[in-house]
C-alpha positions, 0 to 999 in steps of 0.5 A: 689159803683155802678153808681146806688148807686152813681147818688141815693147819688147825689139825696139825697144832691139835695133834701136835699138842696130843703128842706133847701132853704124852711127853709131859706125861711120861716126864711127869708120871717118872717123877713120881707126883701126879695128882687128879686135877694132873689127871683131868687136865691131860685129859682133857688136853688130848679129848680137846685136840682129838675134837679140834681134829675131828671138827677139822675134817668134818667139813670134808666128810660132809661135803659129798653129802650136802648139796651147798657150802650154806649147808655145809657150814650149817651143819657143821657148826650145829654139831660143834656148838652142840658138841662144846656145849655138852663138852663144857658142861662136864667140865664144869661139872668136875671135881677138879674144876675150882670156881673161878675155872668154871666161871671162866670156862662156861662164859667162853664156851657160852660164846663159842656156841652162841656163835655156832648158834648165830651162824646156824642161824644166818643172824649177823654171819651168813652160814660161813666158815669163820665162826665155824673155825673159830669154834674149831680154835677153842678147842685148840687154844683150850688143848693150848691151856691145859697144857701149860697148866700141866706143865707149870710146876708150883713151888708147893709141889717141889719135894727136896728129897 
């Protein structure tokens, strides 16, 4: 499967997350109890998705304007980690965002960009797609979380009416 192929493969699970949030969403408001960390977290499934689909594409936009694949993922993976970098920060910053969410958050999207950083760097990856889509993943997989967090019903929040 090429680059191509794979990052078009990516952007479809993102969408097709955006698509279930708004399901969720629709089921969740029609029940009546919505709380602001509900709020946030359907934010932030559908900005993650929306970015994982940006990024899928990036690679084909930028391609007739630069002059090597090197190049390319270079590029690239600057605009992600820069883009996961300032995106995490405002997650960490929210209200909703409990302690152990913000350790957990600012540690792994401290990975993803100090692999962005690597590969814009040549140090240990040689300016290829692999960190790149892997960059492109964690929005995915972070879409991913925040839909189930969504989703899961606690037995505190069960009204017997």
């Amino acid at each position: 499967m090429s680059e191509s192929e794979t990052l078009f493969s990516i952007a479809q699970l993102a969408i097709g997350l955006a698509g279930f949030s708004a399901i969720v969403v629709g089921f969740k408001r029609e029940s009546g109890y919505w709380r602001r960390a509900d709020a946030d977290r359907f934010n932030g499934m559908v900005i993650h998705s929306m970015f994982a689909a940006l990024f899928c594409v990036l690679p084909s936009i930028l391609d007739p304007f630069v002059r090597s694949p090197t190049a390319l993922w270079t590029f690239a993976s600057a605009l992600l980690g820069v883009q996961i970098a300032l995106h995490a920060g405002g997650v960490v910053a929210l209200s909703t965002t409990d302690l152990i969410a913000r350790v957990v958050v600012g540690a792994l999207a401290a990975g993803a960009v100090l692999l962005q950083v690597l590969n814009v760097l040549g140090v240990g990856f040689d300016h290829t797609p692999g960190p790149y889509r892997v960059g492109v993943l964690w929005h995915v997989i972070q879409a991913g979380v925040l839909f189930l967090m969504l989703t899961f019903v606690r037995a505190a929040d069960i009204r017997d009416d």
